[in-house]
KEZAKE-192117 format. One line per 5 residues: number of its first residue (from 1); their letters; for each residue z, x, y of N, C-alpha, C. Coordinates in steps of 0.05 Angstrom, whole numbers, plus 5000, padded with zeros to 4 digits. Example, Ala and Ser with C-alpha at 12.3 -4.5 7.8 and 13.67 -1.06 7.14 Angstrom:
BEGIN
1) AS) 5156:5264:4886:5156:5246:4910:5156:5264:4934 | 5142:5257:4955:5143:5273:4979:5157:5258:5001 $
***
This chain:
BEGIN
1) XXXXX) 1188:6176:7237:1197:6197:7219:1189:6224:7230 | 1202:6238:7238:1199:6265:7252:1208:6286:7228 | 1189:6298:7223:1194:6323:7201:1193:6350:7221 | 1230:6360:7216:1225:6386:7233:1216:6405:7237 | 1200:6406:7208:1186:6433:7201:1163:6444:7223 $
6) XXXXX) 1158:6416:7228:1130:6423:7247:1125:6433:7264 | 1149:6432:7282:1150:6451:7313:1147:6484:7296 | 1161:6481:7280:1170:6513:7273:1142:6519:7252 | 1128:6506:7247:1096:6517:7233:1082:6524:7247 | 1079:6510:7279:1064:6502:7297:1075:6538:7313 $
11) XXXXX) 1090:6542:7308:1100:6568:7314:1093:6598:7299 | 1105:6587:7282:1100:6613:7261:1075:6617:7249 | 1065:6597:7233:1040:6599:7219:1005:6603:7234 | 0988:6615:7224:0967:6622:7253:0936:6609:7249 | 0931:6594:7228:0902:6581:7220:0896:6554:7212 $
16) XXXXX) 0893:6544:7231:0892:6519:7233:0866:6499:7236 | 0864:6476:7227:0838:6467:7236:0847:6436:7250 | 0834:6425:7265:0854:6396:7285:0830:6372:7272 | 0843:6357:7265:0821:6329:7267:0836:6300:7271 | 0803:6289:7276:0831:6262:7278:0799:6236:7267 $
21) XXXXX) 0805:6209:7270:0788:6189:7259:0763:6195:7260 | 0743:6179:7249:0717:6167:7265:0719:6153:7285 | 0699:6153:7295:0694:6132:7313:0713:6140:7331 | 0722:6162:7338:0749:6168:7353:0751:6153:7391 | 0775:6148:7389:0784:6137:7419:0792:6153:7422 $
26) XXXXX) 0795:6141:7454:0818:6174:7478:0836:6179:7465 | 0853:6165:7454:0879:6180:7435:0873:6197:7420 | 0853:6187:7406:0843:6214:7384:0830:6238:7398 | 0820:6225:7408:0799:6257:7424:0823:6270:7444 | 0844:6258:7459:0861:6274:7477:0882:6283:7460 $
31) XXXXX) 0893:6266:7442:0904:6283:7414:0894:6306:7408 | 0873:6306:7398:0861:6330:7382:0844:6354:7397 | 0840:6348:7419:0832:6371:7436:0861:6383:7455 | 0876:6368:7456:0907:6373:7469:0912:6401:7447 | 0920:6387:7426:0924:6403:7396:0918:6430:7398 $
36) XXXXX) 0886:6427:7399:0864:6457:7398:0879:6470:7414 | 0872:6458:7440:0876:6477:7460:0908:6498:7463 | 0923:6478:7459:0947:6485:7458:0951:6507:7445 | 0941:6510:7415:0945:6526:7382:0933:6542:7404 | 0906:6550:7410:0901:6569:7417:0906:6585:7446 $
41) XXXXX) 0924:6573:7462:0942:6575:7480:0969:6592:7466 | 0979:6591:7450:0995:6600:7435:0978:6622:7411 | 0968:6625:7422:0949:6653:7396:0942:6649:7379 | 0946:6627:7369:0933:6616:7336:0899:6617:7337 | 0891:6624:7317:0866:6604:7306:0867:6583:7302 $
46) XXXXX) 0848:6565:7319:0837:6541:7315:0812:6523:7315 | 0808:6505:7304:0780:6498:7310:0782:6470:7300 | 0768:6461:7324:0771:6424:7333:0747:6418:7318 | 0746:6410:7293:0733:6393:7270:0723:6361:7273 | 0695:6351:7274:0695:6326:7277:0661:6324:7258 $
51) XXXXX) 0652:6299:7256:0625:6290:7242:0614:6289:7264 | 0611:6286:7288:0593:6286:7305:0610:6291:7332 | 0590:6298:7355:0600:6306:7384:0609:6276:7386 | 0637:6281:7415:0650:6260:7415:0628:6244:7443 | 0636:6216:7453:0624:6197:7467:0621:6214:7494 $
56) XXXXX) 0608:6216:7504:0597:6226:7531:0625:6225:7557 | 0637:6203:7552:0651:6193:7577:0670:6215:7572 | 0684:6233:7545:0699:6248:7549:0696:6281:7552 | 0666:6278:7561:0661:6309:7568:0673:6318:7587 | 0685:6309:7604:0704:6325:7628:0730:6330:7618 $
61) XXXXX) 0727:6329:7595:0764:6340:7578:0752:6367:7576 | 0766:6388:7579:0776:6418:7564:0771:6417:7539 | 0756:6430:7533:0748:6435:7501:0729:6420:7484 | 0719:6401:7494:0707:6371:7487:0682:6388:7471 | 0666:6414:7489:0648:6420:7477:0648:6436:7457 $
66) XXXXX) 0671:6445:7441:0684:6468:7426:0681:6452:7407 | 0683:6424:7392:0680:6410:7368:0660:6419:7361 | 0674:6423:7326:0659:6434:7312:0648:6415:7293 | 0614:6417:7282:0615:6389:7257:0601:6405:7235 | 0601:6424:7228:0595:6434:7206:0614:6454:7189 $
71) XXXXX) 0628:6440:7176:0657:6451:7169:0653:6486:7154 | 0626:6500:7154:0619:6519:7148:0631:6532:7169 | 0641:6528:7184:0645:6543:7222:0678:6544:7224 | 0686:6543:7199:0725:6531:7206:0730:6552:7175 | 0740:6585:7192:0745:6602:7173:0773:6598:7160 $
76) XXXXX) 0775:6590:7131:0797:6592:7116:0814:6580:7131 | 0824:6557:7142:0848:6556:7149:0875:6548:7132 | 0899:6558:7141:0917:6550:7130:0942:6517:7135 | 0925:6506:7149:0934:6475:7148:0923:6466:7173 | 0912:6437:7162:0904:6413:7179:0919:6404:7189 $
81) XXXXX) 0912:6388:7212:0931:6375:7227:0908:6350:7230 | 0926:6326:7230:0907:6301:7227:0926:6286:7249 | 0905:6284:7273:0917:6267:7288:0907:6239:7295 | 0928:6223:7297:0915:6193:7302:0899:6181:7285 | 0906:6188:7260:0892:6179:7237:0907:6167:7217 $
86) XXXXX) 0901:6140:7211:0918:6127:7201:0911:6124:7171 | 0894:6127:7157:0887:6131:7129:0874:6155:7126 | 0881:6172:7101:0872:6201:7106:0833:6199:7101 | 0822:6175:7096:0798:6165:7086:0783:6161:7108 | 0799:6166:7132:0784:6148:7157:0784:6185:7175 $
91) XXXXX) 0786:6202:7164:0791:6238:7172:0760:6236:7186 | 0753:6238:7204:0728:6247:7208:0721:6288:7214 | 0696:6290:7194:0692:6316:7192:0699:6318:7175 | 0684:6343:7155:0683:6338:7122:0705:6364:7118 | 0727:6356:7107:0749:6375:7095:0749:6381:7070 $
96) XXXXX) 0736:6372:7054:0737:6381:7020:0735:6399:7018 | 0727:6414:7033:0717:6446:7021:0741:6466:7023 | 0770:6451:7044:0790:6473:7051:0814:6441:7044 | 0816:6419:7032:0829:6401:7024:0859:6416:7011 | 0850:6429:6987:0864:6434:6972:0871:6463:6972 $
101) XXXXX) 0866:6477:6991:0874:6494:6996:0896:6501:7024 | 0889:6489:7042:0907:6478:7062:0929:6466:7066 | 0936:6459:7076:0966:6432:7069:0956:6419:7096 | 0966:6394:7092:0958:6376:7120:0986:6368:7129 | 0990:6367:7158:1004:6365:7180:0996:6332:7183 $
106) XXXXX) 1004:6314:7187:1001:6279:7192:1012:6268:7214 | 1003:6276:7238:1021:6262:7257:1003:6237:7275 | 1016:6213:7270:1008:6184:7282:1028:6170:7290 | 1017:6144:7309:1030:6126:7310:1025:6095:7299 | 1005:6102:7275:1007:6061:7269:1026:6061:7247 $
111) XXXXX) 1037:6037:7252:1061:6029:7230:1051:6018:7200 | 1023:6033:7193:1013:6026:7175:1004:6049:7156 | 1012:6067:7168:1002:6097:7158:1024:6107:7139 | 1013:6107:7111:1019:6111:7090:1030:6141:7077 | 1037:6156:7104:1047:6185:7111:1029:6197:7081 $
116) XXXXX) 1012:6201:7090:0987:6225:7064:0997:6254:7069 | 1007:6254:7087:1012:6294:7088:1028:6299:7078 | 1025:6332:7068:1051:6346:7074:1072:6343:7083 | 1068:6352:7102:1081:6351:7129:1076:6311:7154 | 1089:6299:7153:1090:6279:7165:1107:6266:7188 $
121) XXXXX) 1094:6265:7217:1112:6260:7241:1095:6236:7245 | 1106:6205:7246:1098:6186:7242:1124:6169:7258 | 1113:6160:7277:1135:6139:7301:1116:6116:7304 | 1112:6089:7306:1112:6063:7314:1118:6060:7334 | 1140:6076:7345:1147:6066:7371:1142:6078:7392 $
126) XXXXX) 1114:6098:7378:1110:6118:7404:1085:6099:7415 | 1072:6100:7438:1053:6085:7449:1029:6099:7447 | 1023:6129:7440:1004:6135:7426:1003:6171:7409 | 0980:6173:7402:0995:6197:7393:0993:6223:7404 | 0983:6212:7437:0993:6244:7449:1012:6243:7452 $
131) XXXXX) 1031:6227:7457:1058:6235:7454:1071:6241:7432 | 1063:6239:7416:1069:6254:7391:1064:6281:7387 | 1036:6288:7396:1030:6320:7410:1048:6328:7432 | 1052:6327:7442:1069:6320:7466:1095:6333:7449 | 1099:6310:7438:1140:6320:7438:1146:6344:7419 $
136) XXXXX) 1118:6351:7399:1119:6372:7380:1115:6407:7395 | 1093:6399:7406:1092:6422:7425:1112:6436:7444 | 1132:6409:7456:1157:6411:7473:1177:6423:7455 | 1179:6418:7426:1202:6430:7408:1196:6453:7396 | 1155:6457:7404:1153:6492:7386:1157:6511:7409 $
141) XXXXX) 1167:6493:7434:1171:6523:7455:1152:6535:7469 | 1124:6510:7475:1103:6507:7482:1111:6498:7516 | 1099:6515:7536:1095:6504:7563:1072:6479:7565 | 1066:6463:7571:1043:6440:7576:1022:6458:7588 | 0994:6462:7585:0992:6471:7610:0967:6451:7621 $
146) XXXXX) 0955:6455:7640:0933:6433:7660:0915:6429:7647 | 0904:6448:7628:0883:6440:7605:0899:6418:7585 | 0910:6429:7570:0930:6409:7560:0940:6387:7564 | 0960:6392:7586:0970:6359:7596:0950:6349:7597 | 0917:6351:7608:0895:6328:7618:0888:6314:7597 $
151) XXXXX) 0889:6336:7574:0880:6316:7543:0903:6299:7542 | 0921:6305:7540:0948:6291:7528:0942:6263:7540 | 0946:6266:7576:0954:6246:7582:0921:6228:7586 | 0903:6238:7579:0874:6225:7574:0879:6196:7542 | 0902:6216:7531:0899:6197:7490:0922:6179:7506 $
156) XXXXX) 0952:6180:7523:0968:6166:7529:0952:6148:7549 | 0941:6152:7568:0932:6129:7589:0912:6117:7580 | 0894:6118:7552:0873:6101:7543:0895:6079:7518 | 0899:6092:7500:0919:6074:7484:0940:6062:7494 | 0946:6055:7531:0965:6042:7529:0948:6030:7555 $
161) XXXXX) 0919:6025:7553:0907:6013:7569:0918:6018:7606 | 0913:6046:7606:0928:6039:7637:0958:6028:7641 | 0970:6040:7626:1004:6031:7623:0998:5998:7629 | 0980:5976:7611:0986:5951:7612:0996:5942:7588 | 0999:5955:7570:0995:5945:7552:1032:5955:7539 $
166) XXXXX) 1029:5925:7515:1064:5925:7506:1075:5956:7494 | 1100:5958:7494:1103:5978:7494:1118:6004:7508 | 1094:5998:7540:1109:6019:7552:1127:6019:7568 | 1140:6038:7571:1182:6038:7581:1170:6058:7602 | 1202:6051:7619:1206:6083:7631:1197:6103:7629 $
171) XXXXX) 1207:6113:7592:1203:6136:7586:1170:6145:7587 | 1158:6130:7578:1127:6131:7583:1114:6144:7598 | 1129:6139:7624:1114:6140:7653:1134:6168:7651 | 1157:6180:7647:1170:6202:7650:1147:6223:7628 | 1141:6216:7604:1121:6233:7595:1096:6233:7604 $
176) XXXXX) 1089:6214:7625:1063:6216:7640:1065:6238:7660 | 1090:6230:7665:1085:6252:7687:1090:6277:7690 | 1101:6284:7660:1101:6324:7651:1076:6319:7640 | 1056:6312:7631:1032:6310:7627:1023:6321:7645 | 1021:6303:7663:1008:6313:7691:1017:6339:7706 $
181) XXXXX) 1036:6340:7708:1058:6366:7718:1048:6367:7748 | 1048:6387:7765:1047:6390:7790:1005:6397:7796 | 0995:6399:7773:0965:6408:7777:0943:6386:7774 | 0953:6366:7764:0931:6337:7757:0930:6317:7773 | 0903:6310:7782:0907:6281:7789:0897:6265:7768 $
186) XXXXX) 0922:6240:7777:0909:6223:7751:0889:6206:7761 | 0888:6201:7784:0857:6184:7798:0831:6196:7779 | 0828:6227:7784:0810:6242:7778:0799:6235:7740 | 0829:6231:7730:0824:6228:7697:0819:6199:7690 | 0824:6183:7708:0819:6149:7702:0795:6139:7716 $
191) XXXXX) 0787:6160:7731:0761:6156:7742:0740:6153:7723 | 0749:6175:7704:0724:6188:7680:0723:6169:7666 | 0753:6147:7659:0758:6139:7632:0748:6106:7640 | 0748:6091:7657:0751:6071:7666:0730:6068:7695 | 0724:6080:7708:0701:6073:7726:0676:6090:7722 $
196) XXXXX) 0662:6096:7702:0642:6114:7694:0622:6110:7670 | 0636:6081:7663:0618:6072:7639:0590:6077:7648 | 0571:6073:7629:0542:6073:7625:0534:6046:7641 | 0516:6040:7650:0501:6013:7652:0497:5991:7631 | 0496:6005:7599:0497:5995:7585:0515:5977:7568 $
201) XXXXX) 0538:5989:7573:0569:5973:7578:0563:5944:7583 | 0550:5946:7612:0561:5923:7623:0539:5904:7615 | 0510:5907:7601:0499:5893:7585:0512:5882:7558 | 0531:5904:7541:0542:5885:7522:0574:5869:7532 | 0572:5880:7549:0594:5863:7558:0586:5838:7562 $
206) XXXXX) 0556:5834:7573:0547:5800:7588:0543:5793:7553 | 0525:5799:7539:0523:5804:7520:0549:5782:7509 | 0568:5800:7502:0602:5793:7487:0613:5766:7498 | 0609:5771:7525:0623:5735:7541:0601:5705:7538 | 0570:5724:7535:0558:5702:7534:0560:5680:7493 $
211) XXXXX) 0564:5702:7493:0570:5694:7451:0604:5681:7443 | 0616:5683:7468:0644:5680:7463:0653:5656:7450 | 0669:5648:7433:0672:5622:7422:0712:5620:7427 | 0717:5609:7442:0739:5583:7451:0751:5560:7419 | 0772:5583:7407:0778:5564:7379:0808:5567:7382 $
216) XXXXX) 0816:5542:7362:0844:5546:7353:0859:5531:7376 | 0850:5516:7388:0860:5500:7411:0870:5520:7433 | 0840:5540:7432:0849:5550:7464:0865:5582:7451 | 0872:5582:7431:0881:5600:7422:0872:5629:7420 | 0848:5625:7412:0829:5646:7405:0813:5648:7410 $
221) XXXXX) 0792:5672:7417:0776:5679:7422:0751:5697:7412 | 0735:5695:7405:0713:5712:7382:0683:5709:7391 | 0682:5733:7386:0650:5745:7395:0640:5766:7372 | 0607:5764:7376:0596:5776:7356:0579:5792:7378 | 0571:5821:7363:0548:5836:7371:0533:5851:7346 $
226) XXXXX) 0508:5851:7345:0491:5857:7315:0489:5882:7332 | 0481:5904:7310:0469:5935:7311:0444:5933:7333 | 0430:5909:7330:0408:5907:7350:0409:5897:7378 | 0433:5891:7393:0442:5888:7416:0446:5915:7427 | 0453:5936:7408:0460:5963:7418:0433:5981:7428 $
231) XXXXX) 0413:5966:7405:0389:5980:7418:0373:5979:7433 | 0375:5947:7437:0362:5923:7460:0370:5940:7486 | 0388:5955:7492:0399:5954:7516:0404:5983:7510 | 0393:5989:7493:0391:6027:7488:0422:6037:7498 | 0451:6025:7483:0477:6034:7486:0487:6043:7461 $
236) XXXXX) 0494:6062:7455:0508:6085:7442:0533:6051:7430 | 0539:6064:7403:0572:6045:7392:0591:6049:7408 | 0590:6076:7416:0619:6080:7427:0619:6058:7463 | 0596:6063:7478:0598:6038:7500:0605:6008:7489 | 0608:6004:7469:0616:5976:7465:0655:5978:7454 $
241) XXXXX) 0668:6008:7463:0702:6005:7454:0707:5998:7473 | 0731:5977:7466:0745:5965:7473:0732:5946:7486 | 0724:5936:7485:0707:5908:7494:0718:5882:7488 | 0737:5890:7470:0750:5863:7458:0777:5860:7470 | 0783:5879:7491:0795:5876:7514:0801:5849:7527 $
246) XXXXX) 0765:5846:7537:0755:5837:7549:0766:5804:7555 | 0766:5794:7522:0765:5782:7512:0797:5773:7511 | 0823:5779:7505:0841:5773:7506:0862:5773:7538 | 0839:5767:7556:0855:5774:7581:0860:5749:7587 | 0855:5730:7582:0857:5695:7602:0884:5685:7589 $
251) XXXXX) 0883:5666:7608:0912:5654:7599:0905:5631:7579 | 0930:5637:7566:0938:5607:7544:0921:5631:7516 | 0906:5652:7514:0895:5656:7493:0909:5678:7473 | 0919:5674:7456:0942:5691:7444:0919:5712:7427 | 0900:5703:7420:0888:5736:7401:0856:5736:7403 $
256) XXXXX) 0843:5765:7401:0818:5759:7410:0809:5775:7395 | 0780:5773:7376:0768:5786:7355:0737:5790:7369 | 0731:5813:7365:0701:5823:7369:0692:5832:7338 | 0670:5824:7320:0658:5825:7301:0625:5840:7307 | 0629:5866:7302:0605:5874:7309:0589:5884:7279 $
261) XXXXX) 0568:5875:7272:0550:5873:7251:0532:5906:7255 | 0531:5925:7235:0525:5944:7245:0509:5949:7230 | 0495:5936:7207:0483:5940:7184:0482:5948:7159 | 0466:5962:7134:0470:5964:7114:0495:5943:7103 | 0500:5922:7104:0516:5910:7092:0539:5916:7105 $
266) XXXXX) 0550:5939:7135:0581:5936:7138:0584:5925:7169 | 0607:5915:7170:0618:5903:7196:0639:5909:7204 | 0641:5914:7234:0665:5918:7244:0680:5897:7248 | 0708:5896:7255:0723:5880:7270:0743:5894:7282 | 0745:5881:7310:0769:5895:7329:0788:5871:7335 $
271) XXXXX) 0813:5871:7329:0838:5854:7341:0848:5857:7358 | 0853:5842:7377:0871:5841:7404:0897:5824:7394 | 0914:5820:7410:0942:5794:7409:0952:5800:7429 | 0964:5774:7440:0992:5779:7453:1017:5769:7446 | 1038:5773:7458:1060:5762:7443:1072:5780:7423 $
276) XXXXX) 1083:5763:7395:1091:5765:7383:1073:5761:7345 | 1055:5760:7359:1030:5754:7342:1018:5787:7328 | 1026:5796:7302:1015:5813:7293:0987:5818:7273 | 0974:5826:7295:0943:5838:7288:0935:5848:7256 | 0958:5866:7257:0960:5890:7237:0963:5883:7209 $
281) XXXXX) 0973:5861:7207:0980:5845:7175:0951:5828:7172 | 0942:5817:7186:0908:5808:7181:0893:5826:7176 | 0895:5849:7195:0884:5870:7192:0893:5885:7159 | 0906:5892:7149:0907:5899:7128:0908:5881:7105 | 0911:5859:7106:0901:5835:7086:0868:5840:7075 $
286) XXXXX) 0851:5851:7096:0825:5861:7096:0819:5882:7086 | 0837:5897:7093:0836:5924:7079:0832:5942:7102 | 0836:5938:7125:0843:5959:7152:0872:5961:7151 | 0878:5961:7182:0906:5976:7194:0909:5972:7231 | 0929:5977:7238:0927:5987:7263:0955:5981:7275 $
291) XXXXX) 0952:5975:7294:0982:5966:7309:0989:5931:7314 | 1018:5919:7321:1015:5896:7322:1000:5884:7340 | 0993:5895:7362:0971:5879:7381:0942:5895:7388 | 0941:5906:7364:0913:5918:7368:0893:5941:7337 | 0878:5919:7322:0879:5929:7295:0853:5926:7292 $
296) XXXXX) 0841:5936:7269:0816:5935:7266:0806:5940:7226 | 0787:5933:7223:0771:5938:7201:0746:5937:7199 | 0740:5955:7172:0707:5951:7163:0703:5939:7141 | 0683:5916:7140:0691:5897:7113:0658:5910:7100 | 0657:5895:7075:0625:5893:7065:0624:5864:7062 $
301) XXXXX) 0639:5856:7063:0642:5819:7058:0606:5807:7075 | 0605:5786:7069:0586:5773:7088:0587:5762:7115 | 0573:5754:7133:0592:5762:7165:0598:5731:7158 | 0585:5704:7145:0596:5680:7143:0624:5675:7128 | 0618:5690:7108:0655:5692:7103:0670:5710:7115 $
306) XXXXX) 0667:5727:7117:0680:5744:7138:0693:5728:7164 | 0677:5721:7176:0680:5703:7198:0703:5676:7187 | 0705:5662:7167:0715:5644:7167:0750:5651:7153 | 0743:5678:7139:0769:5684:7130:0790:5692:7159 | 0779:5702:7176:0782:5716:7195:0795:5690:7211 $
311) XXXXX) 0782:5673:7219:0795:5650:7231:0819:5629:7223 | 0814:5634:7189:0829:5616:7184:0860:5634:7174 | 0858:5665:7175:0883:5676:7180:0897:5681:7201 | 0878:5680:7224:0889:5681:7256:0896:5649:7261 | 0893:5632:7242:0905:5602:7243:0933:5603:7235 $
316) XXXXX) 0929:5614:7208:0956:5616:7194:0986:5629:7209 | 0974:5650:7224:0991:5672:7242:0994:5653:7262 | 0979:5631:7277:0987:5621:7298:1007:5608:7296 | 0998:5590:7276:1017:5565:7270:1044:5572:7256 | 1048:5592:7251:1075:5610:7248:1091:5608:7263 $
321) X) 1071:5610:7286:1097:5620:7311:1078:5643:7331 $
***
């Protein structure tokens, strides 16, 4: 759903504030610093809004250190822009104070997002949502530029896993590469994103394979990590994304769940699939969201039921088909 208004706000109008999830991934963070930078590339006021500084690995983005977390620091603006955020509940960085005074801008790609804005540019079929930044900027009459494209194509080459993942076309790699334009290497940006983890990584990673459980006749795959594996091995939450990767790569295994226990009573879960197997309907049976082969939630349930509801709906989905 492309609402035209937005190139032409993104133009005319001058006070803005950018946000996007918790717990934000490259899409979110190359989304939303793409965003910043751009608005204020184009003369606007802006200011990149979050609850906390983002994961270390994306400090070599443009602007990374400009996030702001004390929404006292984000003068009056005249509309949000929420990127890569699929429930307006999951906004990280506190907006109430300029909510209802603002209008919000909604642009995503999960086919689960309940369009909360104003203003709403919402595709499924985009592969992530810098390209959704991407094609808005291209229609407000915005040049890309090297600061820019690096975020962009930082949120496109993490959400589509290194162009492996379902999805990406031609066109993909044609928006990869006005991303890039004639000034980027992309060695240089997948270096940061993919060969630079922490040490600690690769403890929960042994960690994740050594807990792995082999269910569903070969079908599935599930691992747990408690809040206290993170500290055992002194690793930050964010070294444990996408880990459940990890987990859905072997053959014969159609879906792969990482359950990470994080305390006070809440738990994560991250979905993998392949196929034709959708994540995203388990995933919101729970009360999350995400895409068909890659979804997630936070339950309060107990991790023993949790765990067993969890298996016995990734049963139901199998034996479907």
């Amino acid at each position: 759903m492309n609402d035209h208004e937005i190139p032409e706000l993104l133009r005319s109008q001058d006070r803005f504030v950018v946000v996007s999830h918790a717990n934000p991934d490259g899409d979110a963070i190359g989304s939303l610093l793409g965003m910043y930078l751009a608005l204020r590339e184009m003369g606007k006021k802006a200011w990149p809004l979050g609850d906390r500084p983002f994961p270390v690995t994306y400090d070599f983005l443009p602007g990374a250190s400009d996030l702001i977390t004390d929404p006292k620091d984000v003068d009056a603006p005249e509309w949000i822009i929420a990127v890569d955020v699929a429930e307006e509940h999951r906004i990280s960085g506190d907006i109430s104070s300029f909510r209802h005074t603002a209008r919000l801008i909604n642009i995503d790609h999960h086919p689960t997002n309940p369009a909360f804005g104003a203003l709403n540019f919402i595709d499924a079929r985009a592969t992530s949502s810098a390209e959704l930044v991407h094609k808005l900027l291209k229609e407000a009459g915005y040049r890309i530029s090297t600061d820019v494209g690096k975020c962009l194509y930082t949120g496109l080459v993490t959400d589509t896993g290194g162009f492996r993942f379902a999805g990406v076309t031609g066109k993909t790699l044609e928006i990869a590469a006005e991303m890039l334009g004639p000034g980027l290497d992309s060695y240089e940006i997948t270096r940061h994103l993919f060969e630079e983890y922490p040490l600690a990584r690769l403890h929960l990673e042994r960690i994740v394979l050594e807990r792995a459980e082999i269910l569903l006749d070969d079908r599935l795959i599930l691992s747990t990590l408690h809040e206290t594996d993170f500290s055992n091995v002194r690793a930050e939450l964010s070294d444990g994304e996408n880990l459940v990767n990890r987990l859905r790569e072997f053959r014969g295994v159609r879906a792969a769940c990482l359950i990470t226990v994080m305390g006070n009573g809440l738990i994560r879960v991250s979905f993998r699939s392949k196929g034709n197997l959708d994540v995203a309907k388990i995933a919101q049976s729970l009360g999350g969201g995400g895409h068909r082969a890659a979804a997630g939630v936070k339950s309060t349930l107990p991790l023993l039921e949790l765990r067993k509801t969890i298996i016995e709906a990734l049963q139901l989905a199998l034996n479907a088909g």
